[in-house]
C-alpha positions in Angstrom: 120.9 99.3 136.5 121.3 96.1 134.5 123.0 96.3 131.0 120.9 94.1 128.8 124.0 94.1 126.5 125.8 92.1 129.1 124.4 88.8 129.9 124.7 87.6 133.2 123.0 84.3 135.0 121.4 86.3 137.9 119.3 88.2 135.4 118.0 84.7 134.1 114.0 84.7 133.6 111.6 81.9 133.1 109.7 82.6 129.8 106.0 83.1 130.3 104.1 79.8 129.2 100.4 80.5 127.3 99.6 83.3 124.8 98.2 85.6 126.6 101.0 85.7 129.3 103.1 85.7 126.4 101.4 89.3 125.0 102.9 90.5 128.0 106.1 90.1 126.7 105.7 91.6 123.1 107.4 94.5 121.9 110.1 94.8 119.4 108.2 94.3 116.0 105.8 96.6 117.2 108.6 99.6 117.7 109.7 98.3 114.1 106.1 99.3 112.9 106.2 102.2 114.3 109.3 102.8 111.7 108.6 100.5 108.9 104.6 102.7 108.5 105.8 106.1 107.4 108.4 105.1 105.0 107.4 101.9 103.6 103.2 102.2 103.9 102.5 106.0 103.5 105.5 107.3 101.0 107.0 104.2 98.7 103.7 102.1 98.7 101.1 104.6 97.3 103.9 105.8 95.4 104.2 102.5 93.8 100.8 102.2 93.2 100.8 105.4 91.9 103.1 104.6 89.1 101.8 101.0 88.6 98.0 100.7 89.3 97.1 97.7 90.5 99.5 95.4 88.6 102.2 95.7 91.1 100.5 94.7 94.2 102.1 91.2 94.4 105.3 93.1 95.3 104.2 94.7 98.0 102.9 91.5 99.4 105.9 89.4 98.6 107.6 91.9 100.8 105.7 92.0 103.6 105.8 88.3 104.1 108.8 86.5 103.1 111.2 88.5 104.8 109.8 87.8 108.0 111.8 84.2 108.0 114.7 86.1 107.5 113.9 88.3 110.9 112.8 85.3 112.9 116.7 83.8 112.5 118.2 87.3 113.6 116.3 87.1 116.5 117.1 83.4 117.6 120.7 84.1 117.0 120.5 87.5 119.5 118.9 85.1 121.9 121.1 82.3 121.3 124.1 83.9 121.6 123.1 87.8 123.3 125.5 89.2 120.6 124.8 92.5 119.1 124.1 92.8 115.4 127.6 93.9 114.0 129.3 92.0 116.8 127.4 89.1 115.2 128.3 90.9 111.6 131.8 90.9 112.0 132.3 86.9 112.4 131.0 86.3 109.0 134.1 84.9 106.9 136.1 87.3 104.9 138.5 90.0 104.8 139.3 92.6 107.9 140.5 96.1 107.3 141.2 97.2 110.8 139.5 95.8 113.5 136.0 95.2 111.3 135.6 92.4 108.8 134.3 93.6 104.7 130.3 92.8 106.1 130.7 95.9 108.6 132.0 98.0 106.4 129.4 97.3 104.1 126.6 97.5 106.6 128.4 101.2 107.2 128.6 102.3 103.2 124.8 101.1 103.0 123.4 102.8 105.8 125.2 106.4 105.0 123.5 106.2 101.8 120.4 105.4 103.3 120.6 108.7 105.3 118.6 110.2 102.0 115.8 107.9 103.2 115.0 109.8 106.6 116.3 113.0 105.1 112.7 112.3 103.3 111.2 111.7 105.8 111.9 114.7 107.5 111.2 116.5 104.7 107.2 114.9 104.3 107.3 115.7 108.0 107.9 119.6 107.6 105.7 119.5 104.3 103.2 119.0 106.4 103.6 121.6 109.3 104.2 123.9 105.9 100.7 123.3 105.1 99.5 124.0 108.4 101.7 126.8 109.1 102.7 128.8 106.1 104.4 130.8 107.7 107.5 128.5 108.7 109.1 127.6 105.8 110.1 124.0 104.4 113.3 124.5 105.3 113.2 125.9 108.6 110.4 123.4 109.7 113.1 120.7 108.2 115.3 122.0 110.7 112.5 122.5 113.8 111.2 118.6 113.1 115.4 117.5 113.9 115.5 119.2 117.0 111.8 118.0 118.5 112.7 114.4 117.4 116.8 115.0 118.9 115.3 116.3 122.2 112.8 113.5 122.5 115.5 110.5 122.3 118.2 112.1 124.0 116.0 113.0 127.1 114.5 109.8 127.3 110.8 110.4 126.4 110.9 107.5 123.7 109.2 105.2 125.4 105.7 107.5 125.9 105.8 108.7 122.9 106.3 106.1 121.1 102.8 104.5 122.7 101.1 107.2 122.1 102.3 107.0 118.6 101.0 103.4 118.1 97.8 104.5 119.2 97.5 107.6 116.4 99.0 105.3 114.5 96.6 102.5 114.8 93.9 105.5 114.3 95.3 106.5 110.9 95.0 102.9 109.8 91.4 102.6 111.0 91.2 106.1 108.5 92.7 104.5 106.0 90.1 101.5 105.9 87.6 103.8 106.0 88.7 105.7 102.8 88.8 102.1 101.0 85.2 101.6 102.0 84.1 104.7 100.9 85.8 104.3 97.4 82.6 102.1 96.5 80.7 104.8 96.3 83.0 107.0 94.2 84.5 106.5 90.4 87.5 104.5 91.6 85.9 102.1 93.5 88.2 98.9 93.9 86.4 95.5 92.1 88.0 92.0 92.7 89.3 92.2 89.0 91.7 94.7 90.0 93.0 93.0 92.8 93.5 89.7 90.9 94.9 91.8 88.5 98.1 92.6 91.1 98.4 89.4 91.9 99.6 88.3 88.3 103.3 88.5 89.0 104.2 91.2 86.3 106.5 93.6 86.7 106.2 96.9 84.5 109.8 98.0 83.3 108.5 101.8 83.9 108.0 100.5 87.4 111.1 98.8 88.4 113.2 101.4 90.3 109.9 102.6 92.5 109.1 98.5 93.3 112.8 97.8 94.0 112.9 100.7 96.4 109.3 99.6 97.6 110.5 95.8 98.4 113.5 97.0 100.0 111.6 99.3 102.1 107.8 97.9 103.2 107.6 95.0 105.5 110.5 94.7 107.7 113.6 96.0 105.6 117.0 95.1 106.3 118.0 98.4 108.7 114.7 97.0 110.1 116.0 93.0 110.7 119.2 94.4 111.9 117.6 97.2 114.9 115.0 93.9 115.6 118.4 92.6 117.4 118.5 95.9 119.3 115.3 95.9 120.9 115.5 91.6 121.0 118.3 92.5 123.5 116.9 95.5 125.0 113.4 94.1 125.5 115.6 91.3 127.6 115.1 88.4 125.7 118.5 87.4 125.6 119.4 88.7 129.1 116.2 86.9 130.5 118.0 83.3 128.6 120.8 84.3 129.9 124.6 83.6 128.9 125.1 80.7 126.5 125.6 76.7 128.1 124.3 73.4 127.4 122.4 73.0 130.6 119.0 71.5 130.2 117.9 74.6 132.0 119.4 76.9 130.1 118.0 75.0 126.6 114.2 74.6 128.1 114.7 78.7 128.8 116.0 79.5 125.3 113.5 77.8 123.5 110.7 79.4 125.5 112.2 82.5 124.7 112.5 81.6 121.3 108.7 81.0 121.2 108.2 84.2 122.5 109.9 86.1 120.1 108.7 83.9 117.1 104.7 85.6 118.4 105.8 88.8 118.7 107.6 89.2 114.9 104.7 87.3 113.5 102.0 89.3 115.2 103.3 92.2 114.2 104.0 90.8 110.4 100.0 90.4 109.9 99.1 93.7 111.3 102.0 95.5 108.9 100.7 93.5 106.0 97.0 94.3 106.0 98.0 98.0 106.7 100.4 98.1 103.4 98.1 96.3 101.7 95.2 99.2 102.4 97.8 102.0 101.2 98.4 100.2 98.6 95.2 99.7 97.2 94.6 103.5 97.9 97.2 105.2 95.7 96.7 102.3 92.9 92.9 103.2 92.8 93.1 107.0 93.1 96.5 108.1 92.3 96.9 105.9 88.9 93.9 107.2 87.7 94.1 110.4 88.3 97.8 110.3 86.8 99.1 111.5 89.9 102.4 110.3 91.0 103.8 112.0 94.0 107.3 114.2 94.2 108.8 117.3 95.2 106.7 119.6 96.9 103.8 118.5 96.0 104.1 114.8 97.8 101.6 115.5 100.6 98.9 117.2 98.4 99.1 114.1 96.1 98.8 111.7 98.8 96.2 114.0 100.9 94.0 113.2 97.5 94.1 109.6 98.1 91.3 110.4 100.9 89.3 113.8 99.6 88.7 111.7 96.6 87.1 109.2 99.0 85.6 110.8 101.9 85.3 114.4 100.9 87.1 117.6 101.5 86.4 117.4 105.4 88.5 114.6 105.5 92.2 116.7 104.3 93.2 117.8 107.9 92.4 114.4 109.8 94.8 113.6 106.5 97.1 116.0 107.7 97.3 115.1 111.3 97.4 111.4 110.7 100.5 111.3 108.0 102.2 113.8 110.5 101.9 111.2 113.6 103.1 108.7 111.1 105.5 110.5 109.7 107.1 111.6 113.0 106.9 108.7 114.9 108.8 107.0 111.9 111.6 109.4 112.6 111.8 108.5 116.8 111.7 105.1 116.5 114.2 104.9 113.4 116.9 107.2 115.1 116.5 105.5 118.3 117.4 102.5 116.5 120.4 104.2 114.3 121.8 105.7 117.1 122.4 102.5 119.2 123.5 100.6 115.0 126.1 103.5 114.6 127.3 103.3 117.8 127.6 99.4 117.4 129.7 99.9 114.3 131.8 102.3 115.9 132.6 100.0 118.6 133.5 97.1 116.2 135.8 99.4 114.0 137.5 100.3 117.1 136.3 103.8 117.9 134.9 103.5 121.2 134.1 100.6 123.7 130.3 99.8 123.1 130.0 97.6 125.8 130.7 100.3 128.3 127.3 101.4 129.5 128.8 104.9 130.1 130.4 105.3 126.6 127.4 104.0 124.1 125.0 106.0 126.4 127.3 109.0 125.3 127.6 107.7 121.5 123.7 107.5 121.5 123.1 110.6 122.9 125.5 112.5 120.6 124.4 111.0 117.7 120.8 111.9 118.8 121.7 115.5 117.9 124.2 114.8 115.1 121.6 112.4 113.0 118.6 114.5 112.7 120.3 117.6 111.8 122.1 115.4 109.1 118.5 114.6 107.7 117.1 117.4 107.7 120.4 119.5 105.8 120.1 116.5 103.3 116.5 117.3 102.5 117.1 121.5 102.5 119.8 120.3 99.7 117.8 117.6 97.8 114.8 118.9 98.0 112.6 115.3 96.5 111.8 113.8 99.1 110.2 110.8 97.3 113.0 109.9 95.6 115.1 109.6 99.0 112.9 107.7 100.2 112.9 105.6 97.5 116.4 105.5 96.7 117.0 104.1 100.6 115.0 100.9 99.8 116.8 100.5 96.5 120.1 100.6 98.6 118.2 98.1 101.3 117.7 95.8 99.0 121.3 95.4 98.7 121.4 95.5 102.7 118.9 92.7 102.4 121.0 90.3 100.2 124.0 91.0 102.7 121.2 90.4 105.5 120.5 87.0 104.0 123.6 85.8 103.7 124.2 86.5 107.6 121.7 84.5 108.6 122.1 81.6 106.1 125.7 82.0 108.0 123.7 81.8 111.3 121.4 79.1 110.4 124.0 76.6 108.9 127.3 77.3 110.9 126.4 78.5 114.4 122.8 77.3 115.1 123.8 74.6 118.3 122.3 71.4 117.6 119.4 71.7 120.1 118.2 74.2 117.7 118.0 73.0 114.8 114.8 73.6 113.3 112.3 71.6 111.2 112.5 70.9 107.4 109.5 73.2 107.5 111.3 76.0 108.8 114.3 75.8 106.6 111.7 75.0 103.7 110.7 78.5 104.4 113.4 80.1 105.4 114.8 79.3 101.5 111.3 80.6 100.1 112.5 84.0 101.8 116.0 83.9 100.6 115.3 82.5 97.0 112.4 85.2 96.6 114.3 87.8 98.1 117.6 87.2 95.8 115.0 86.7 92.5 113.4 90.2 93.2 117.1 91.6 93.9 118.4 89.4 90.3 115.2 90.7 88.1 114.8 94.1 89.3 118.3 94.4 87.9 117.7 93.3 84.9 115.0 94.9 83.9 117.0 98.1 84.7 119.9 97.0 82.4 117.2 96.2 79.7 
């Protein structure tokens, strides 16, 4: 079996030439969907617009499609250079305190804060099966979610689930539409005014906390740009360039790969926008005006409103069975990814040898069972799981900044000169990091105000 973590030049590749050969080849922005809908789209975006109306809705779109440039130059340096994210983490200049420079560290503080975040979503997850089942309580449902979602990634069934999943999910976003549409006919039908209305750049004070959490977390967050390495090298796009050299061969397969990639995050960024965007509209039309902001308990009867204010009553369980399917598949495809990120830091600090296939199997697996039962004790404790949720994008956004400065890092100090890419590009790129440190600088202040 070939380790797509170690690059060797038999398992070189020639990359598919035209678009549709290239479709082919797609994959890793899509398994980020799969993670970035529950959290981002179905929690902290109707929440936002819950608590904002309509005014906020430049936020959400900022997010969605300025970090993108930020994800594109992650992925060329996995290719580039086949490193793993916090191999490529722990060359950044600074300090070391053992074997791991300050930037892993920090990537390690972050992300056990951001456990809240999926202790959330588990918690919206067994909401849900509450509902359905009363029966089972919250917290034993919390508990029953873990183990389904454990059993599924440490036996291996990721893979057909997770299609599956991207099918219901691409269902519940057809739902969603639908509920949009059928607002016309009800009191909070949606007008052009209020859309131009969210595309005014304010920023109500009231609103900060909810539209930091929401940038950090809708579109491709940070955790998000960092697992896009792991399934970049898993997916074989570096192991298909193969190991770095200057060889004209080598260059001409890079670039194609490159290409390849660049389709696949961009793809994926339009689909992920329009969907946010529909959520979005949903909870600032219905939600706001109803007063509704939701928390606690109570989160997936608010958000069930969203639709049996616009389709009818008939229209609750299709609710229910659509925000489960997003909800759970959120939870697969993020522990999946935090397994293989955890046991990436454990091998730069030293713990264990990630590059033997063997040994980050084992770390994978184990934390496959440890993680989930993590989340869902967080959530029996907590008990809000909206503000988990939230409070893990207000900690991404601080990822993020860490994030940008890696791949400004990337761009300017280890991009070979065959690589270099057009004024256009880097005009971009600095749109992204600019925007994405403003949001980070004003959010702030607004707080401290």
């Amino acid at each position: 079996m070939n380790d797509p973590y170690i690059l060797k030049k038999e398992n070189a590749l020639d990359p598919p030439e035209g678009f549709f050969k290239k479709l082919k080849f797609l994959g890793p922005s899509f398994i980020l969907s799969a993670s970035i809908v529950g959290s981002g789209e179905l929690i902290a975006t109707t929440t936002l617009g819950a608590k904002a109306g309509f005014v906020t809705f430049w936020v959400i779109l900022v997010s969605c499609l300025v970090k993108v440039a930020v994800q594109l130059e992650m992925g060329k340096h996995t290719i580039l250079y086949g490193e793993t994210a916090m191999q490529a983490f722990n060359q950044l200049p600074g300090p070391k305190f053992g074997k791991a420079r300050w930037s892993v560290w920090l990537v390690f503080v972050v992300m056990v804060v951001k456990l809240l975040q999926l202790g959330g979503i588990v918690g919206g997850v067994a909401l849900i099966l509450n509902m359905v089942l009363p029966s089972i309580s919250v917290g034993l449902a919390a508990f029953m979610v873990a183990v389904v979602v454990a059993l599924i990634t440490f036996k291996g069934y990721y893979k057909f689930i997770e299609r599956f999943s991207l099918v219901l999910i691409g269902f519940f976003t057809a739902f969603t539409f639908m509920a949009i549409y059928f607002l016309k006919f009800t009191e909070y039908g949606l007008s052009w005014s209020d859309v131009s209305n969210g595309l005014t750049f304010q920023l109500p004070v009231a609103a900060v906390a909810v539209a930091i959490g929401a940038f950090g977390i809708t579109g491709v967050g940070a955790d998000e740009i960092i697992h896009y390495n792991y399934w970049c090298l898993e997916k074989g796009y570096a192991a298909h360039t193969g190991p770095y050299e200057k060889s004209e061969a080598w260059i001409k397969r890079a670039k194609g790969w490159i290409r390849v990639m660049y389709l696949d995050a961009l793809l994926a960024m339009v689909i992920y926008t329009v969907v946010t965007a529909a959520f979005y509209l949903l909870g600032a039309a219905v939600l706001h005006a109803q007063d509704r902001i939701p928390e606690g308990y109570e989160m997936v009867e608010s958000l069930s409103a969203m639709y049996t204010e616009s389709i009818g009553p008939q229209a609750k369980p299709v609710f229910l069975l659509g925000s489960f399917m997003v909800l759970f598949s959120t939870l697969f495809a993020a522990l999946a990814a935090w397994a293989r990120q955890y046991s990436d830091l454990f091998g730069q600090m030293g713990w264990i040898d990630f590059f033997n296939m063997e040994t980050r199997m084992r770390s994978i697996s184990i934390l496959a069972w440890a993680m989930p039962l993590l989340w869902a004790s967080l959530f029996v404790f907590i008990q809000l799981p909206v503000l988990m949720v939230i409070s893990g994008g207000i900690v991404g956004s601080i990822l993020l900044l860490l994030v940008v400065y890696a791949t400004l890092q990337f761009r300017y100090r280890r991009t070979p000169a065959e690589f270099l890419p057009s004024k256009m590009y880097d005009l971009i790129l600095w749109i992204s990091v600019l925007t994405i440190a403003w949001v980070a600088v004003y959010g702030l202040v607004q707080l401290a105000n």
